[in-house]
Backbone and ligand atoms as CSV (ligand in chain L), in Angstrom:
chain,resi,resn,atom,element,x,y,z
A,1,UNK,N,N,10.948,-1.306,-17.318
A,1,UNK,CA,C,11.167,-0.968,-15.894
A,1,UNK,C,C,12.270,-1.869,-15.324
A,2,UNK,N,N,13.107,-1.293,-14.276
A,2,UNK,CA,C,14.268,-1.682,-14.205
A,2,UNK,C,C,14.060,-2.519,-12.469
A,3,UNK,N,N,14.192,-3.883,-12.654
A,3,UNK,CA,C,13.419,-4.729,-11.325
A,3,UNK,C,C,14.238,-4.063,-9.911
A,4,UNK,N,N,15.448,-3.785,-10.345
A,4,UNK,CA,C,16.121,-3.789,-8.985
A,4,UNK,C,C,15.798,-2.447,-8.312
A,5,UNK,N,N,15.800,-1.577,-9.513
A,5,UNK,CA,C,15.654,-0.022,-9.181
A,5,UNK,C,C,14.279,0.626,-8.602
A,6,UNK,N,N,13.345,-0.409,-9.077
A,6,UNK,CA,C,11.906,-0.432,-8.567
A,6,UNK,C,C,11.758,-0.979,-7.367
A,7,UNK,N,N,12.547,-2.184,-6.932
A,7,UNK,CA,C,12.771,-2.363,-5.450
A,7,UNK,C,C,13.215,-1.496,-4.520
A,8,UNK,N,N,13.877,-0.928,-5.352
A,8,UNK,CA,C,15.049,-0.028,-4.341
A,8,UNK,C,C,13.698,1.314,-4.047
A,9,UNK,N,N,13.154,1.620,-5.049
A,9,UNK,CA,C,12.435,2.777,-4.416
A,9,UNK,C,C,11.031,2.361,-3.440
A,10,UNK,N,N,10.365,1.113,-3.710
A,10,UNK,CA,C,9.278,0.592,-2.968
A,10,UNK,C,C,10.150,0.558,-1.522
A,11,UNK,N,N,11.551,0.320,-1.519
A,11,UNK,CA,C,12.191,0.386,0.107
A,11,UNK,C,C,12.230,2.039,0.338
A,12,UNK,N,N,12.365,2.717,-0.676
A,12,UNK,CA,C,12.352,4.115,-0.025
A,12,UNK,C,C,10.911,4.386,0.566
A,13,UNK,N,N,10.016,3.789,-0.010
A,13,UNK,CA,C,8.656,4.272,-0.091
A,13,UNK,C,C,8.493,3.876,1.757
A,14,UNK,N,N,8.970,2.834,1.868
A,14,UNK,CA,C,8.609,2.058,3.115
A,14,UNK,C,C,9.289,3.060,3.757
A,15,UNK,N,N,10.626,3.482,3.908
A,15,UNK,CA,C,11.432,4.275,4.977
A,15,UNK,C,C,10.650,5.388,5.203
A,16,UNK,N,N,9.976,6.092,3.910
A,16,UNK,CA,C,9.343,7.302,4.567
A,16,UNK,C,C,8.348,7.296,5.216
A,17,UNK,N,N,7.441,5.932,4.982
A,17,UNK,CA,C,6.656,5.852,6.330
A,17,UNK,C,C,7.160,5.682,7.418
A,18,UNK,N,N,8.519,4.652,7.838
A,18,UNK,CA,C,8.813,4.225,8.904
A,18,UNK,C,C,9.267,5.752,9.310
A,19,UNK,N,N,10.164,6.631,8.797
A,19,UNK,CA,C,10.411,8.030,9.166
A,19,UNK,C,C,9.163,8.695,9.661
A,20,UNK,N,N,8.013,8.836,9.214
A,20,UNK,CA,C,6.429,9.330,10.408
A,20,UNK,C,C,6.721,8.352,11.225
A,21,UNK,N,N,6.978,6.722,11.613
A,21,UNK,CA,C,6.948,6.370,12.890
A,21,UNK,C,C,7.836,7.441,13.571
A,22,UNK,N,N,8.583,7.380,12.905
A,22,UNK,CA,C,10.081,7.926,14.040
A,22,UNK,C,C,9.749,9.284,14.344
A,23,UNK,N,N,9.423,10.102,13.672
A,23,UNK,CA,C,9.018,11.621,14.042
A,23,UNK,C,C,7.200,11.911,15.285
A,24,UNK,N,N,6.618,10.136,14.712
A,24,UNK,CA,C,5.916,10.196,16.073
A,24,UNK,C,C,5.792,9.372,17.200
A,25,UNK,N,N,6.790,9.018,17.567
A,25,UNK,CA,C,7.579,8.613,18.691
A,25,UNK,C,C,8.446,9.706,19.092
A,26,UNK,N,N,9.117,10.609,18.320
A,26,UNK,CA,C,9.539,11.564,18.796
A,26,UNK,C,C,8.583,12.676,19.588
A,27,UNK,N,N,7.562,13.204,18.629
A,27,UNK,CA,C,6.170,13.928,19.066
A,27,UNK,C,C,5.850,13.009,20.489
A,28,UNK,N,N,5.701,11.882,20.910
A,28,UNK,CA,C,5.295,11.010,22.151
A,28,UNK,C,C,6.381,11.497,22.899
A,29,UNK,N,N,7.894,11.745,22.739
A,29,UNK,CA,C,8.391,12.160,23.966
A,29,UNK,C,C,8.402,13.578,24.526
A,30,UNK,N,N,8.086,14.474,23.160
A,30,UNK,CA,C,8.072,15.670,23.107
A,30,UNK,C,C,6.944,15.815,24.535
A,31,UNK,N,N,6.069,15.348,24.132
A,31,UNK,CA,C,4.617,15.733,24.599
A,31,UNK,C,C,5.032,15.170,26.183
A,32,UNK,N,N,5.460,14.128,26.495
A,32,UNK,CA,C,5.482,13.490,28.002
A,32,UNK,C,C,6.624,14.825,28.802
A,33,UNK,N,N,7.213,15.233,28.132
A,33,UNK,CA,C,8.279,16.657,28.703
A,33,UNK,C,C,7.750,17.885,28.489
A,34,UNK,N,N,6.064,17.833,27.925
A,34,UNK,CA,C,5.814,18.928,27.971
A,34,UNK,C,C,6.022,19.972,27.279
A,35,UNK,N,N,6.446,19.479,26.054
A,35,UNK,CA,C,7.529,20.089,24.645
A,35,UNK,C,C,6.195,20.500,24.162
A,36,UNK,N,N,5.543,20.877,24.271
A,36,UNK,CA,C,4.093,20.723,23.476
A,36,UNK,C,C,4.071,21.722,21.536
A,37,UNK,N,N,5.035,22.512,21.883
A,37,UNK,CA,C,5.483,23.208,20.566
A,37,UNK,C,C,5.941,22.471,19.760
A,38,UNK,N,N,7.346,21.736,20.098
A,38,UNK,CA,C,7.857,20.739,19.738
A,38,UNK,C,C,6.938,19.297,19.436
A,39,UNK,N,N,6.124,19.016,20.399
A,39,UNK,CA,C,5.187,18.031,19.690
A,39,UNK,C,C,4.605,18.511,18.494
A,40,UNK,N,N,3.984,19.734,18.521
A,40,UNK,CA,C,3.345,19.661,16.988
A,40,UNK,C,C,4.105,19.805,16.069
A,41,UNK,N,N,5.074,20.240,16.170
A,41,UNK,CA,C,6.202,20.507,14.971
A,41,UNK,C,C,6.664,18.456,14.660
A,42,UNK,N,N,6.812,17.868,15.413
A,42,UNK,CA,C,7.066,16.524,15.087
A,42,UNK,C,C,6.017,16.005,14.415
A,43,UNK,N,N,4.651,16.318,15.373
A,43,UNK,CA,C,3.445,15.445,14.635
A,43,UNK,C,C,3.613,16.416,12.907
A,44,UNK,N,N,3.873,17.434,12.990
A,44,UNK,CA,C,3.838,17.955,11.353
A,44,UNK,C,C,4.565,17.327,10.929
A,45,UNK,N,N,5.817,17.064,11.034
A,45,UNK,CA,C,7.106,16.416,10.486
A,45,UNK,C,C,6.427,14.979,9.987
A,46,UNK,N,N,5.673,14.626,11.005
A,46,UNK,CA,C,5.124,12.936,10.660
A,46,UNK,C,C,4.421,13.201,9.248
A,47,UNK,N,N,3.760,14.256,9.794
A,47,UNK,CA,C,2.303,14.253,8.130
A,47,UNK,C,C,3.207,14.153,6.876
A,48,UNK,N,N,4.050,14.916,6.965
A,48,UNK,CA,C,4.478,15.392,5.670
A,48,UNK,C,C,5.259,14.218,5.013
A,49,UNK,N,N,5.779,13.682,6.326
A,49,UNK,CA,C,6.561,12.386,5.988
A,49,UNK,C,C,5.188,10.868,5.388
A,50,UNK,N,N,4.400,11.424,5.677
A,50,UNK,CA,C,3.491,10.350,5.046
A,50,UNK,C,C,3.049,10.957,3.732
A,51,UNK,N,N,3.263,12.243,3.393
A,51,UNK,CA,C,2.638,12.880,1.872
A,51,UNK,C,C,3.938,11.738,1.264
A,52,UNK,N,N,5.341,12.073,1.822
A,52,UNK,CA,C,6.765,11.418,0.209
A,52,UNK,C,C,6.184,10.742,0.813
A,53,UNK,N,N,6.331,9.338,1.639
A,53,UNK,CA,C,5.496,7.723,0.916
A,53,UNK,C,C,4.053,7.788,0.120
A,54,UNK,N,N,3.124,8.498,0.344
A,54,UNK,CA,C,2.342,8.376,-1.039
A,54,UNK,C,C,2.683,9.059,-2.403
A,55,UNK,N,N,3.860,10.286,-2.331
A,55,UNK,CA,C,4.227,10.311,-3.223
A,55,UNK,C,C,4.874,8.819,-4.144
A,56,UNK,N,N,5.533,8.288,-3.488
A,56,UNK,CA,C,6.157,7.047,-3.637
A,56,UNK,C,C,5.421,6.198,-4.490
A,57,UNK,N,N,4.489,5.775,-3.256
A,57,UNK,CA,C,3.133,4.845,-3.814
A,57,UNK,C,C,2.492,5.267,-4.827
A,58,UNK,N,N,2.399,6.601,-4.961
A,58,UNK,CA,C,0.970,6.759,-6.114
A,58,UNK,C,C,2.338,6.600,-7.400
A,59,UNK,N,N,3.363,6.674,-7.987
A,59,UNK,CA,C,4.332,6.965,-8.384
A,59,UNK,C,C,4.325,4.976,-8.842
A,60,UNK,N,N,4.594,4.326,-8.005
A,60,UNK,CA,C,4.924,3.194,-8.539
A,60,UNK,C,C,3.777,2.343,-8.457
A,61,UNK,N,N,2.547,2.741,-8.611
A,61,UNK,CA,C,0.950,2.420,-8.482
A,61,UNK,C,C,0.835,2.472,-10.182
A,62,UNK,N,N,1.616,4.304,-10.190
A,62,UNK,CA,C,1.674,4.377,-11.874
A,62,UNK,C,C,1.986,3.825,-12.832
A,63,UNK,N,N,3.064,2.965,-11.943
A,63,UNK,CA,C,4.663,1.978,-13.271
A,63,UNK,C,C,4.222,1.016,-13.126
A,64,UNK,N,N,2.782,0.403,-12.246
A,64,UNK,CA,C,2.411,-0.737,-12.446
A,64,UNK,C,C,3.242,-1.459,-11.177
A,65,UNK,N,N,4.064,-1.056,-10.678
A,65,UNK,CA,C,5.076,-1.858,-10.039
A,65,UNK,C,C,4.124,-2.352,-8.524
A,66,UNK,N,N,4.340,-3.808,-8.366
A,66,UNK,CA,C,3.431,-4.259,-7.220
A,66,UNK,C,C,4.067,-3.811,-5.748
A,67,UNK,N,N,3.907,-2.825,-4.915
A,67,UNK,CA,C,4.407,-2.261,-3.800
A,67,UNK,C,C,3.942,-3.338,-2.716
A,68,UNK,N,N,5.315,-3.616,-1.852
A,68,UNK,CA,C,4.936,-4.022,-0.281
A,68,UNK,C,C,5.179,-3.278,0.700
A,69,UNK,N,N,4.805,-3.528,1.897
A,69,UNK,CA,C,4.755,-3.171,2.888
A,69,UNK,C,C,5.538,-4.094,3.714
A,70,UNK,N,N,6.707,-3.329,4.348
A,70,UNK,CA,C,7.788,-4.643,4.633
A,70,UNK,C,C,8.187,-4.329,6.087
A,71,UNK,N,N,7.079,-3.783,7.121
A,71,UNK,CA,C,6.995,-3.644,8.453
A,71,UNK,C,C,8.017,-2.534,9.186
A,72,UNK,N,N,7.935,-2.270,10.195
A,72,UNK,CA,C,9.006,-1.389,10.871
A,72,UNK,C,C,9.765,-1.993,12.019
A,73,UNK,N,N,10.822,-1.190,12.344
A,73,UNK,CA,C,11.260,-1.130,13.419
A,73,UNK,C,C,11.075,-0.369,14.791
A,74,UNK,N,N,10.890,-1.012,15.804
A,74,UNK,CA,C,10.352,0.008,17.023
A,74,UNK,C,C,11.473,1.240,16.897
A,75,UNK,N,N,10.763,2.515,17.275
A,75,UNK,CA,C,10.840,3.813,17.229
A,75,UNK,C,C,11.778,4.319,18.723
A,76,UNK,N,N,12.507,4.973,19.088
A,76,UNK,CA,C,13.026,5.691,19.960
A,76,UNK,C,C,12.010,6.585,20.572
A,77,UNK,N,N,11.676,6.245,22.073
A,77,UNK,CA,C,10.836,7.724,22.108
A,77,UNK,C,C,12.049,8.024,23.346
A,78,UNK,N,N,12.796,7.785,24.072
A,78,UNK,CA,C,13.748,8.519,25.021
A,78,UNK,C,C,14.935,9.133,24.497
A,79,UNK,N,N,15.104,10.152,24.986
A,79,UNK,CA,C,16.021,11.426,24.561
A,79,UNK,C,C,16.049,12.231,25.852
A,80,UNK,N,N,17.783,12.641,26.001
A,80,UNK,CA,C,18.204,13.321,27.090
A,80,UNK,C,C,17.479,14.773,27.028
A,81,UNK,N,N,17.477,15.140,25.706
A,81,UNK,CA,C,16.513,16.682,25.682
A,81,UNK,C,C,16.433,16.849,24.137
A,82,UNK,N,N,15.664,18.202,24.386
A,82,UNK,CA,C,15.450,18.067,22.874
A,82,UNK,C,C,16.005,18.576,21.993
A,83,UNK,N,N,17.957,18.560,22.319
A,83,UNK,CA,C,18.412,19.172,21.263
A,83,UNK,C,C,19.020,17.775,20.769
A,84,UNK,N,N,18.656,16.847,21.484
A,84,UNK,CA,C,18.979,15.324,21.216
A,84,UNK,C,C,17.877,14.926,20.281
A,85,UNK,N,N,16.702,15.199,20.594
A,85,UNK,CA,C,15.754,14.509,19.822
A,85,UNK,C,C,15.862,14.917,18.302
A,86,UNK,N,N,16.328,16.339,18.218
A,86,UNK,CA,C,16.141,17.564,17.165
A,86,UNK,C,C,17.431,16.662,16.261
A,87,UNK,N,N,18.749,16.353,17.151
A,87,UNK,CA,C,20.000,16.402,16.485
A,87,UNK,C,C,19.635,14.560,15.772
A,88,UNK,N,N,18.813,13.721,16.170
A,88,UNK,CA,C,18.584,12.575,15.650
A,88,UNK,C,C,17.839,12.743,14.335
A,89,UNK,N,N,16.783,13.493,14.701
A,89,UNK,CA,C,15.839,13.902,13.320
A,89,UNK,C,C,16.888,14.487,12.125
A,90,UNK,N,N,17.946,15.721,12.624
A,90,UNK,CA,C,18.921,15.475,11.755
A,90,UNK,C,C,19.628,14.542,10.749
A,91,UNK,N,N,19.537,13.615,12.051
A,91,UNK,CA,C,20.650,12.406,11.359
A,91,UNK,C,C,19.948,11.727,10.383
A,92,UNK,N,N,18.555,11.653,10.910
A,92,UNK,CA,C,17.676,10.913,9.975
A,92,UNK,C,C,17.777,11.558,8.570
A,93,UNK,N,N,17.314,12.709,8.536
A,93,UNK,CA,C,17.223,13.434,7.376
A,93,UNK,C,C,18.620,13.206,6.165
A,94,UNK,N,N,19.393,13.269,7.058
A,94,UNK,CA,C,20.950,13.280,6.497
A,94,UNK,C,C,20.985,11.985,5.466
A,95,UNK,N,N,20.427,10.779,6.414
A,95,UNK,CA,C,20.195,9.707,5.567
A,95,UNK,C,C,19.256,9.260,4.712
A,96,UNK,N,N,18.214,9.945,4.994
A,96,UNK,CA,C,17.576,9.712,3.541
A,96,UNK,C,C,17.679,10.531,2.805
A,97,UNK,N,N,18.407,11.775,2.545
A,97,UNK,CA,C,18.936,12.331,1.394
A,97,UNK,C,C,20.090,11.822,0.802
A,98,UNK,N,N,20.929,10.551,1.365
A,98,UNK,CA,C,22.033,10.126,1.041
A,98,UNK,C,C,21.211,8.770,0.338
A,99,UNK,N,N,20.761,8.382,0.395
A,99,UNK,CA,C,19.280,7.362,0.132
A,99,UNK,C,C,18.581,8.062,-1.387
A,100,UNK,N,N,18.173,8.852,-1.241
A,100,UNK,CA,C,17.410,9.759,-2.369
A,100,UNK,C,C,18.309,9.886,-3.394
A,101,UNK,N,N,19.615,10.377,-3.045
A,101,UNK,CA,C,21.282,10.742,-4.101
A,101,UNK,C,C,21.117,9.450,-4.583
A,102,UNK,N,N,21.887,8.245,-3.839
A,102,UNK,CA,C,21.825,7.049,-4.213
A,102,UNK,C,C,20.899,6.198,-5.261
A,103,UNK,N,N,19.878,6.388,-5.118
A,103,UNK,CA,C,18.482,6.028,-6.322
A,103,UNK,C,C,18.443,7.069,-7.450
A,104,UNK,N,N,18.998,8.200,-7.116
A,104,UNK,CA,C,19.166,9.268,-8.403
A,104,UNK,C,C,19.969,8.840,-9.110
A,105,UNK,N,N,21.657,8.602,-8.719
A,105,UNK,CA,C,22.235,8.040,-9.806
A,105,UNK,C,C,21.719,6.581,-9.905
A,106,UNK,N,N,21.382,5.774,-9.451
A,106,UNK,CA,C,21.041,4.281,-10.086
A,106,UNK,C,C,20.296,4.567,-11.202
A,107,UNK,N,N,19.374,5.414,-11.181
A,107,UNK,CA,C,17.645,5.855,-11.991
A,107,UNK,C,C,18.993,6.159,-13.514
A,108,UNK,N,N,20.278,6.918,-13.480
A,108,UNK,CA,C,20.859,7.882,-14.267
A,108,UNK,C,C,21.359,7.037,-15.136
A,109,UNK,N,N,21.996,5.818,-13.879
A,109,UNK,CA,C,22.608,4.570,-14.735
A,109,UNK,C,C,22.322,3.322,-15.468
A,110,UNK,N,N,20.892,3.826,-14.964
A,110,UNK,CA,C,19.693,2.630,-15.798
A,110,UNK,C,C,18.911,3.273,-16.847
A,111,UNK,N,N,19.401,4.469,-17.222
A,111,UNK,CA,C,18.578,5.471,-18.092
A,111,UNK,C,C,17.204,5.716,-17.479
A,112,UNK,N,N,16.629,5.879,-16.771
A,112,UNK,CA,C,15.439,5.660,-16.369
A,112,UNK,C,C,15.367,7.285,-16.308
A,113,UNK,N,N,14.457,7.731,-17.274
A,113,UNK,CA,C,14.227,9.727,-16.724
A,113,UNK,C,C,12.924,9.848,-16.234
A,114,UNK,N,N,11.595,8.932,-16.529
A,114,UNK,CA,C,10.977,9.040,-15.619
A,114,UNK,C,C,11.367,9.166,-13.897
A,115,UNK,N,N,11.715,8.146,-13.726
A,115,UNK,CA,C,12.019,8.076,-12.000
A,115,UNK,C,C,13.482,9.273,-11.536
A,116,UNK,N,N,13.764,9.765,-12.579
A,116,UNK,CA,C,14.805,10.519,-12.401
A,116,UNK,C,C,14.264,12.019,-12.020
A,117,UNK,N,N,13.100,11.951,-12.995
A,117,UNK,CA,C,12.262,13.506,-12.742
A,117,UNK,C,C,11.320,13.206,-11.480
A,118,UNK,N,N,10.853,11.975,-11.535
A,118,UNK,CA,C,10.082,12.155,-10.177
A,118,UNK,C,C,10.832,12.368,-9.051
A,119,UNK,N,N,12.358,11.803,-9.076
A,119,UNK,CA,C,13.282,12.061,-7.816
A,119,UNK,C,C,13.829,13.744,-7.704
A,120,UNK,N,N,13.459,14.386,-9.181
A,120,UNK,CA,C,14.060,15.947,-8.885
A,120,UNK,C,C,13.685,16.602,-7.343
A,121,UNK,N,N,11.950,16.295,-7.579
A,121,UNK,CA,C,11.128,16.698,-6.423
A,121,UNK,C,C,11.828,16.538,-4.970
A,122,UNK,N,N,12.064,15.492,-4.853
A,122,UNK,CA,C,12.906,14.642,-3.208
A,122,UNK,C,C,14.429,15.290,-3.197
A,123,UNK,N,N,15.217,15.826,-4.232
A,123,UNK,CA,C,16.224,16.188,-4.097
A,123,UNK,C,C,15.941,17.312,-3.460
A,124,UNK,N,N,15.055,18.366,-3.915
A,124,UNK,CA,C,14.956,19.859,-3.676
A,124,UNK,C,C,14.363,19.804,-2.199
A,125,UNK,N,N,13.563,18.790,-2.177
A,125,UNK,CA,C,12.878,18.666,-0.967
A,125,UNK,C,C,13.519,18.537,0.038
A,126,UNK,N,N,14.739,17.706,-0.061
A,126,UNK,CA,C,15.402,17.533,1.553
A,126,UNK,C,C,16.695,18.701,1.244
A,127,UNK,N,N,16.559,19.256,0.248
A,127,UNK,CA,C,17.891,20.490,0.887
A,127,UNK,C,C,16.514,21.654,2.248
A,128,UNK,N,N,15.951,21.390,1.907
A,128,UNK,CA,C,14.747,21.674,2.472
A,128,UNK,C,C,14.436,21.607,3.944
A,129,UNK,N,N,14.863,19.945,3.614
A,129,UNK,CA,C,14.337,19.237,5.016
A,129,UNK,C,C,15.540,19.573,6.353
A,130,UNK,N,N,16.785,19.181,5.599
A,130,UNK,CA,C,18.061,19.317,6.234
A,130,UNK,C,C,17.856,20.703,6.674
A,131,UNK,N,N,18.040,21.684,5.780
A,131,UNK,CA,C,17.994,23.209,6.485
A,131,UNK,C,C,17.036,23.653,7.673
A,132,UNK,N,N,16.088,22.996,7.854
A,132,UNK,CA,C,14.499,23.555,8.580
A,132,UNK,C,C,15.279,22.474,9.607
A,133,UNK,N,N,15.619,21.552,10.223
A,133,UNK,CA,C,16.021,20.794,10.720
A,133,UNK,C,C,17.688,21.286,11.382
A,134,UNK,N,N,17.816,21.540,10.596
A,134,UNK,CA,C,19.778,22.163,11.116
A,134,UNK,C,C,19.522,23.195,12.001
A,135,UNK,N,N,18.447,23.917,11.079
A,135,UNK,CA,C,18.313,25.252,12.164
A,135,UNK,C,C,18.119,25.595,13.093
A,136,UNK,N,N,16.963,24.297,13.408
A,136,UNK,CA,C,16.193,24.109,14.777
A,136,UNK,C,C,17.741,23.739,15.719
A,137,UNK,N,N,18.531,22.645,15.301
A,137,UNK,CA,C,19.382,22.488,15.976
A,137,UNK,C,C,21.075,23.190,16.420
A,138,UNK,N,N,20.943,24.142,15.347
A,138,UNK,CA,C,21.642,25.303,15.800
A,138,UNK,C,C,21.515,26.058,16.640
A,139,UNK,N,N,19.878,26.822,16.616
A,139,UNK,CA,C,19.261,27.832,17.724
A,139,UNK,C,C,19.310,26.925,19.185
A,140,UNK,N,N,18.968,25.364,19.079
A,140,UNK,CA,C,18.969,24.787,20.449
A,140,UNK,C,C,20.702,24.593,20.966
A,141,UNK,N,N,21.540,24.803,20.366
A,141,UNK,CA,C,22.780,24.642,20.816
A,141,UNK,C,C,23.185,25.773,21.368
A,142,UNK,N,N,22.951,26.847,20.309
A,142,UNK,CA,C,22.877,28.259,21.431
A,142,UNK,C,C,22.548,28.724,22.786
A,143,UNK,N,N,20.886,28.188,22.583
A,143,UNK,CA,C,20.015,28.292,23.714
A,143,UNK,C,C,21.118,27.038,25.101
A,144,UNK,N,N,21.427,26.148,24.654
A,144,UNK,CA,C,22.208,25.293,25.968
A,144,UNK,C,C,20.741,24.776,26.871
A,145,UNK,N,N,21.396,25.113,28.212
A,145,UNK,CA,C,20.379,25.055,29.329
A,145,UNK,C,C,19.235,26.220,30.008
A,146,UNK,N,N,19.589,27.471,28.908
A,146,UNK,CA,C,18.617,28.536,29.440
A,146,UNK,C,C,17.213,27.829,29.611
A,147,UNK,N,N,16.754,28.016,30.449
A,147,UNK,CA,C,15.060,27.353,30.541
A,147,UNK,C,C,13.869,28.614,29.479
A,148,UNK,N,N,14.556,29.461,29.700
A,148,UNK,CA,C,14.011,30.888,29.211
A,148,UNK,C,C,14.196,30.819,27.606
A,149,UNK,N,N,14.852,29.882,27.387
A,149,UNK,CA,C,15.516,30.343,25.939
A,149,UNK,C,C,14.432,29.047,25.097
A,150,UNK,N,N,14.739,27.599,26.297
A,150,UNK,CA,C,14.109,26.489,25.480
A,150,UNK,C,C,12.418,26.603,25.204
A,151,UNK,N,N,12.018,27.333,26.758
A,151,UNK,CA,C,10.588,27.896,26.314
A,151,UNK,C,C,9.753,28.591,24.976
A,152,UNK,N,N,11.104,29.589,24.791
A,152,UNK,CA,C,10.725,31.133,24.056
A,152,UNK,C,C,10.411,29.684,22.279
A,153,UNK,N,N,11.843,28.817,22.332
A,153,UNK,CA,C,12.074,27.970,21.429
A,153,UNK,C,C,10.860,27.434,20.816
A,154,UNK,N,N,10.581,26.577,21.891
A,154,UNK,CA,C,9.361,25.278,21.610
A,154,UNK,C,C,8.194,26.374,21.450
A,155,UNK,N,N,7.809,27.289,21.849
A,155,UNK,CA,C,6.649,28.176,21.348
A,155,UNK,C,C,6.659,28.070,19.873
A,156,UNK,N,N,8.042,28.717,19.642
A,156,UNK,CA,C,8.423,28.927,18.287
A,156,UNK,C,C,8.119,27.735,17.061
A,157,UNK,N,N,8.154,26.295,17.799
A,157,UNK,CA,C,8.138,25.477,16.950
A,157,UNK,C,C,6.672,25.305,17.063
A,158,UNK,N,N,6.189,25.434,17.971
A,158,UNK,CA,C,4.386,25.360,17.988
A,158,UNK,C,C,3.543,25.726,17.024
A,159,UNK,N,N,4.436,26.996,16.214
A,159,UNK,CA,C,3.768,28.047,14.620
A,159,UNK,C,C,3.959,27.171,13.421
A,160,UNK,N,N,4.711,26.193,13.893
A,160,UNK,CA,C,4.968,25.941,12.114
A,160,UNK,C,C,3.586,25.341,11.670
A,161,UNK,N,N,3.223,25.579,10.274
A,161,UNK,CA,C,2.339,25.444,9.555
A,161,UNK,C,C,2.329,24.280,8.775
A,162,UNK,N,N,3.746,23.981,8.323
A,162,UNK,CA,C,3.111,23.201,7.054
A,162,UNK,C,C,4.613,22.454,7.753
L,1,FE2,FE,FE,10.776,12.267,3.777
């Protein structure tokens, strides 16, 4: 096992929890504006974001590798609206798939194909994440300031399931 490369992913492991902070601090502003669609679509965003850190964990639980917990940073909950809140969650996403790339080739250049196949999963996953995320923030750029439009919206995000 390769020490540095095992660090490097116990820090991914940590970001994807700190990413559920951030998606529920987002859900906290959603909800104070009354976004209430939009809140559950964040609080989902949080869950799922806590499944990849136990993916993480149970993963380097496996390699033996001793995992920490290396605290967070306070969370953003103010946003001008929510094609702001939507277009941050973007950004987020953006970066931990640039994060995920990054540990793929290290894993490639350390020969490592275990951690290489466990990272297939996280690759496919955030073309995933980015798209479900872009989209939301496409349709809200459209929509602008219609009140009619952001309503019909946040309903919309109220359905998501998973
Ligand atoms: Fe994630």
């Amino acid at each position: 096992m390769d020490k540095k490369l095992f660090e490097n992913l116990d820090e991914q492991m940590n970001m994807e929890y700190e990413s559920a902070y951030i998606y529920k601090a987002m859900a906290a502003y959603a909800a104070e504006e009354d976004w209430t669609g939009s809140e559950h679509w964040f609080n989902e965003q949080a869950r799922e974001e806590i499944m990849h850190a136990e993916k993480f964990r149970n993963f380097l639980h496996d390699k033996g590798f001793k995992i920490s917990f290396k605290g967070m940073q306070a969370a953003k909950t103010d946003y001008k609206s929510l094609l702001e809140a939507f277009q941050a969650a973007l950004e987020h996403e953006q970066l931990i798939t640039n994060n995920i790339k990054k540990l793929y080739k290290e894993a490639v250049e350390k020969e490592d194909y275990e951690v290489q196949v466990f990272l297939n999963w996280f690759i496919e996953e955030q073309v995933e994440e980015e798209a479900n995320v872009g989209s939301v923030v496409a349709r809200l750029e459209k929509i602008g300031d219609s009140t009619n439009g952001l309503f019909m919206m946040d309903k919309a995000l109220g359905k998501r399931e998973d």
